[in-house]
N, C-alpha and C positions, 0 to 999 in steps of 0.2 A: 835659303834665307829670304824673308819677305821684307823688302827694305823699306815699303810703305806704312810700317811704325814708327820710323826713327825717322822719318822726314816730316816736318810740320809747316807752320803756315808760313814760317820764315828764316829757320835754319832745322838743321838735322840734331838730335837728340836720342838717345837711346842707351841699352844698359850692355857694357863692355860683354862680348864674347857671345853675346845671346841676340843684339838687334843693330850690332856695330863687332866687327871684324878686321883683323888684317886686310884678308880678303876682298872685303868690302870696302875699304878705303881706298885699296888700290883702282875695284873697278870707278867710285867716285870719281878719285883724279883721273882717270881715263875719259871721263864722261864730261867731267868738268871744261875739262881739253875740246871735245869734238861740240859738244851743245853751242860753247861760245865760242868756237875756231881759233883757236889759241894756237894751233899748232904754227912752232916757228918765232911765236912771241914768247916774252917773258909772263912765267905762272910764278906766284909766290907761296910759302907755305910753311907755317908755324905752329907751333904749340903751345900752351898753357903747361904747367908741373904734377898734372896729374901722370899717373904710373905709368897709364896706357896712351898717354899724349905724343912719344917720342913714335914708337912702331909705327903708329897710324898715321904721321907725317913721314916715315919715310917711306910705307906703303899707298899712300898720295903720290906722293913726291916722283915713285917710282912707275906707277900708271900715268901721271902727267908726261912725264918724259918720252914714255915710249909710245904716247900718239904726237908724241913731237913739238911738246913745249919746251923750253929752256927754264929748268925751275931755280927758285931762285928757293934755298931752304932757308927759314928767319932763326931756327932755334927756337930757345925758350922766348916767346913773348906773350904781351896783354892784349886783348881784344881792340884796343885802340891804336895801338902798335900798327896791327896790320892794316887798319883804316889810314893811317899816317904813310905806310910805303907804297897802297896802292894809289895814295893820292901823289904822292909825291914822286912816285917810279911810271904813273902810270898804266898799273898793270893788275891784272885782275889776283886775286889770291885768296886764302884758306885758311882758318887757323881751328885748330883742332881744341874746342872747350866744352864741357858745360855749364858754365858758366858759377850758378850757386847751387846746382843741384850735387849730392853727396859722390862720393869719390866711387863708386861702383859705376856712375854712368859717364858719358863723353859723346862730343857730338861736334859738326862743323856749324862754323860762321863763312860765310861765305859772298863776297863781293867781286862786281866788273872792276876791270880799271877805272880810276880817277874814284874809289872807295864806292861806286856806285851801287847800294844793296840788290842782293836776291831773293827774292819771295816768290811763295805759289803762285806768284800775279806774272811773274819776269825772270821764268825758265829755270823754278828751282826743280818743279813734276817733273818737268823735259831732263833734266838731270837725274833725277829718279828713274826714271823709264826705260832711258840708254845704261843706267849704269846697273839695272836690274837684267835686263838684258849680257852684259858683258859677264855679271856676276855668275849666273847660269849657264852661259853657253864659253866665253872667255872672248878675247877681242883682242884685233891684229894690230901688230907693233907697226908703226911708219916707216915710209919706207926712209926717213930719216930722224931717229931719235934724239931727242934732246940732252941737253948735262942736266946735273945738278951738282948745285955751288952754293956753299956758303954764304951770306950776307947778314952782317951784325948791321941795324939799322937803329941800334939805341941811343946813342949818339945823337943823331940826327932829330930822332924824333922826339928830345930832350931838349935841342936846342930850339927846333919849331913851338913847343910849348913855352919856352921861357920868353920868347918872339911877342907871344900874343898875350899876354897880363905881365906886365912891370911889379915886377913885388919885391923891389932893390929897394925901394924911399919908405915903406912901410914902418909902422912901426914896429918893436921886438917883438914876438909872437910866442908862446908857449902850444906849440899842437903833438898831442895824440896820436898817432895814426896805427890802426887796428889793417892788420894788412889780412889777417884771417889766414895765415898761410898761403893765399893767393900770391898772384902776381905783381899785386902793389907791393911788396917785396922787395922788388927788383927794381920797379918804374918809380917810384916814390925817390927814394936815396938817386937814381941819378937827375931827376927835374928840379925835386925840393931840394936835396942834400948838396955835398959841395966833392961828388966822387967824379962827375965829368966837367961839371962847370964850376964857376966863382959862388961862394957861397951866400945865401941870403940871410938876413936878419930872422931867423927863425931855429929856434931849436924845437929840434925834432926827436918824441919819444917814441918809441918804436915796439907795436907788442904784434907777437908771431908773422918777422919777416921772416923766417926761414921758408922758404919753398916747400913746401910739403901737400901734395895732390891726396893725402888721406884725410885732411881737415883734424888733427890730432886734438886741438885744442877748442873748437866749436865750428858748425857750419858755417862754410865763406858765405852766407844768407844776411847780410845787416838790413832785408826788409821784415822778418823778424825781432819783435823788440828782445830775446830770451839771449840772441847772440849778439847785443849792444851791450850787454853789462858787462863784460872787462872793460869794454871802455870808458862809460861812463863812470866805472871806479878808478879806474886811472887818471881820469879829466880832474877828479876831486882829489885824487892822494897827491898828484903833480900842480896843482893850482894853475891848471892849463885853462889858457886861452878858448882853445875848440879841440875838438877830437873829431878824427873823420875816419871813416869804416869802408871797404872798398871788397868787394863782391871776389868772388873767383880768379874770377877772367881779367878783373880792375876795367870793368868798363860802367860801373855803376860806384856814386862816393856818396855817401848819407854823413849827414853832419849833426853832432849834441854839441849843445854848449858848455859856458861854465862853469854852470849848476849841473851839469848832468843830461839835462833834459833835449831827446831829438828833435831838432828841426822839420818840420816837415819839406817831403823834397817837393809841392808847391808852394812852399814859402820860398824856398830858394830856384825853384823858377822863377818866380817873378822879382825875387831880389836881380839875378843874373841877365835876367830880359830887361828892367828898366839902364842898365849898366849898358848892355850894347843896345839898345833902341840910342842910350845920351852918344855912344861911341859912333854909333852908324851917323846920327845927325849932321853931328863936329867935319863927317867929311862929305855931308851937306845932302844926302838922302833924308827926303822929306819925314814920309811915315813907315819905319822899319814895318816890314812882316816878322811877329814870333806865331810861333806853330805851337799849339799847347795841345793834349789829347782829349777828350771827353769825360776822364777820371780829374783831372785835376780842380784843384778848387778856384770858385768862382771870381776870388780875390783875384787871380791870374788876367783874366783878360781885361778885369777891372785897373789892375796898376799898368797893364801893358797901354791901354786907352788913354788913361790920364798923362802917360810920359809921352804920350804923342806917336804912340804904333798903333801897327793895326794889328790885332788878335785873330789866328785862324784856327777854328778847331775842326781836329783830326779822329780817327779812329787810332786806339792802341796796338803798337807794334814798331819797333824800328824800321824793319822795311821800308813802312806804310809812314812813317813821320819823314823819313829819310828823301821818301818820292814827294811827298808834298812840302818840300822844303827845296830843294830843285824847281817844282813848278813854282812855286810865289815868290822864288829868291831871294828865303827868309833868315836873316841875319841870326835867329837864334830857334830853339826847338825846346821841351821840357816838356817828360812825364812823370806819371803820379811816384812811377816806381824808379824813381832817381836815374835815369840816361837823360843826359844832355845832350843836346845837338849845336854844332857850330860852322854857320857859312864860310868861316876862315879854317875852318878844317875839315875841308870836304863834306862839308851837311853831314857828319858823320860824328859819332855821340862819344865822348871822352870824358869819366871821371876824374883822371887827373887836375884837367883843366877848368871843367868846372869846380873845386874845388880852388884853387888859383884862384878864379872870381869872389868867391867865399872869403879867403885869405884877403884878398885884396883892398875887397870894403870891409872889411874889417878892421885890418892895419890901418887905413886910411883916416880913421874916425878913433875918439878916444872912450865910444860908448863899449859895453860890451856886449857879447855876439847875442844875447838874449834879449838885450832893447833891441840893438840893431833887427834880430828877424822878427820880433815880435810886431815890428810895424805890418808885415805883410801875412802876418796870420789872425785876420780879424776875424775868421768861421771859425766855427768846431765841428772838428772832422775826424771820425772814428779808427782814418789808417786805414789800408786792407784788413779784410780780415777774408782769412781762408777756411772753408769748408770742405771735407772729403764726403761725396755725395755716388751714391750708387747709380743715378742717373739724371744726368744735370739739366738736359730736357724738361724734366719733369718738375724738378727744384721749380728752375725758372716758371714755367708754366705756373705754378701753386703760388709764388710769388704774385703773376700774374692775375689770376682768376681773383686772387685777393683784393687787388688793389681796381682794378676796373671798373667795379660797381660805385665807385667813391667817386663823389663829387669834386672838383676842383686840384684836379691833378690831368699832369699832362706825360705822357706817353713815346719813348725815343726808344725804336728800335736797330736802329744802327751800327751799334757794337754791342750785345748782350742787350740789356733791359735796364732802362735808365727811367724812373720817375721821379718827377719832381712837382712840389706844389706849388699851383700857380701863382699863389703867394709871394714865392720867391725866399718862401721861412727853410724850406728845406729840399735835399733830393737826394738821390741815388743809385748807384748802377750795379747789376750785378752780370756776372761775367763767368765763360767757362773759360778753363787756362789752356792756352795753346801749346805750354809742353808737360803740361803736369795732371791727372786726377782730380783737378781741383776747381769748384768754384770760389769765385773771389768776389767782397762785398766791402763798397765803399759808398759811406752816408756822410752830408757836411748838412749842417744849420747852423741860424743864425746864434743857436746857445747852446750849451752841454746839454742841457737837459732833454732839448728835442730831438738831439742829435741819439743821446741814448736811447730815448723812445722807439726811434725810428728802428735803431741798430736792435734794438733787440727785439722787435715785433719780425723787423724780416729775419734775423737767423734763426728766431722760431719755426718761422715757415718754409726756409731751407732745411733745418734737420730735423724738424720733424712732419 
């Protein structure tokens, strides 16, 4: 087996029994072990509810231990879960998802102690290389092997979230919440609901919490608008407040409102960003840093300036927001594709909680959630949109060759191929996906109409 498919720019992905193995997992956690010298310390290691989730954390779990960590097993948890124990434990750990991609595949997320992310930048190859090695040849047990133990840390990391947004004074709330068969399941009912702690002013409608890692009822995917519509007809049968949708893993929350209609997730950057820019002040930091990516819309660094931060933009990927959020010591983080980031919880990205924020101003005000976000959606911006391309090289290229001869456009190649006119009326980025077949195409203008223009001149020239 050639493990260098199922590792990408910033966690491992790939399709069960074919590019991901028992086998393979176990030399992982052995590799995991020795790359970052774990042995002797505490390793963490969890799963998501897909089928093949549990094997592959105990076949981790069991290569961890016997180059001589002490693993600590999480169970069934969310993507932010494990963000939450390595911040809080310390300690480096694993958790076995993929996130929104369909129930045939699975794949690791994987961070240092203190939640600190891994990328091709910061020794995830080096973990490929060692553990492709052990996988072929096999790899010697310590000369003292570790346990592995139990650890329910839901509790905990239920009570740290209820810590950081006060949503006890709010007003009554009617919310939605589409958990997708994911993990929001699970994490939802005990932060929001009243199963570990005191219960808040908020009833909670609940469509497919059951756990189920086959996606029975639609893709855990809510960056897709096709798998927002139970909710959005739920939001109108219930005469709900918001609805909020939460990915596989629950490490990503996209939010529709009253009417039905989705938020977009840089409107709720920037709603989230001026809330702790006003939070970080109060305890007397002058100009918060947020971190926003290079997809997101322009509104974003515009409200983040006017509340008095300073605006830093990144390239796409967790990792990579995650590292530059450590170096600027940036109170908040926000991508186009709905992960939030927060310096009170480990510069590490939680839907839960950003939603909490959502909740919050919301409750707080007697508008509803459609004035409220519509202040900070002053562009018109098309969404991703995805294309399946035979060779995305060449896409982009063709994209390129097109637009260069044109006058008054300016040229960003720094994540994918970004133009924009120097006008300022409009721009664009288009992007190869780091764990999928796919290019991705996101246009924002100052009006529908040029916004459509634009979107539809470039995916002419992407598929055909």
């Amino acid at each position: 087996m050639d493990l260098s498919s199922a590792f990408k720019a910033y966690d491992v992905r790939g399709i069960v029994g074919v590019s991901l193995t028992d086998e393979a997992a176990e030399a992982i956690g052995a590799a995991f072990v020795d790359v970052l010298g774990l042995a002797g310390r505490k390793v963490l290691c969890g799963g998501d509810m897909r089928p093949s989730s549990r094997g592959f954390v105990s076949a981790f779990s069991l290569g961890a231990s016997r180059r001589g960590a002490e693993v600590y097993d999480l169970g069934l948890i969310s993507t932010d879960e494990l963000y939450f124990a390595s911040g809080a434990l310390d300690a480096a750990g694993a958790i076995f998802t993929a996130s929104h991609n369909p129930s045939q595949y699975n794949g690791i997320k994987m961070a240092k102690a203190g939640a600190v992310p891994i990328s091709s930048d910061s020794g995830l190859l080096a973990i490929r290389d060692l553990a492709q090695r052990y996988l072929d040849g096999g790899y010697p047990t310590a000369e003292r092997a570790g346990n592995i133990a139990p650890l329910d840390v839901l509790g905990d990391y239920a009570a740290k979230l209820r810590t950081l947004i006060d949503l006890d004074t709010v007003r009554p709330l009617k919310v939605v919440v589409d958990a997708g068969n994911g993990m929001a399941g699970l994490t939802v009912p005990a932060v929001l609901g009243n199963e570990l702690l005191d219960g808040l002013p908020l009833t909670i409608v609940p469509l497919y919490f059951e756990l189920d890692g086959t996606f029975p009822n639609h893709p855990a995917n809510p960056l897709e608008p096709e798998n927002l519509l139970d909710l959005r007809a739920a939001v109108l049968e219930h005469g709900a407040d918001i609805g909020l949708a939460f990915d596989g893993d629950a490490d990503r929350c996209f939010v529709v409102d009253e009417t039905g209609r989705a938020v977009s997730p840089s409107a709720i950057t920037a709603m989230i960003a001026v809330r702790e820019i006003a939070r970080a002040q109060a305890q007397g930091e002058a100009a918060p840093t947020v971190i926003h990516n290079l997809i997101t819309s322009r509104a974003v660094p515009e409200f983040v300036e006017q509340a008095g931060g300073r605006p830093v933009r990144t390239r796409v990927g967790h990792s990579f927001i995650k590292a530059r959020m450590a170096e600027e010591n940036a109170v908040f983080g926000g991508e186009h594709s709905a992960h939030y980031y927060f310096r009170d919880f480990y510069n590490a990205d939680t839907g839960l909680l950003a939603a909490m924020h959502v909740l919050a101003a919301l409750g707080e005000q007697d508008a509803p959630l459609s004035t409220l976000a519509g202040k900070f959606e002053p562009y018109s911006a098309s969404g991703e949109i995805n294309s399946t391309v035979t060779d995305a090289d060449q896409a982009i290229a063709a994209v390129r060759n097109s637009y260069e001869p044109a006058p008054g456009v300016a040229f960003d190649e720094s994540d994918g191929l970004t133009i924009a006119a120097e006008s300022g009326h409009w721009w664009f980025n288009v992007r190869a996906s780091n764990t999928e077949e796919l290019l991705r195409l996101n246009v924002e203008a100052n009006d529908a109409a040029t916004m459509q223009s634009v979107r539809d001149t470039v995916l002419d020239l992407i598929r055909n």
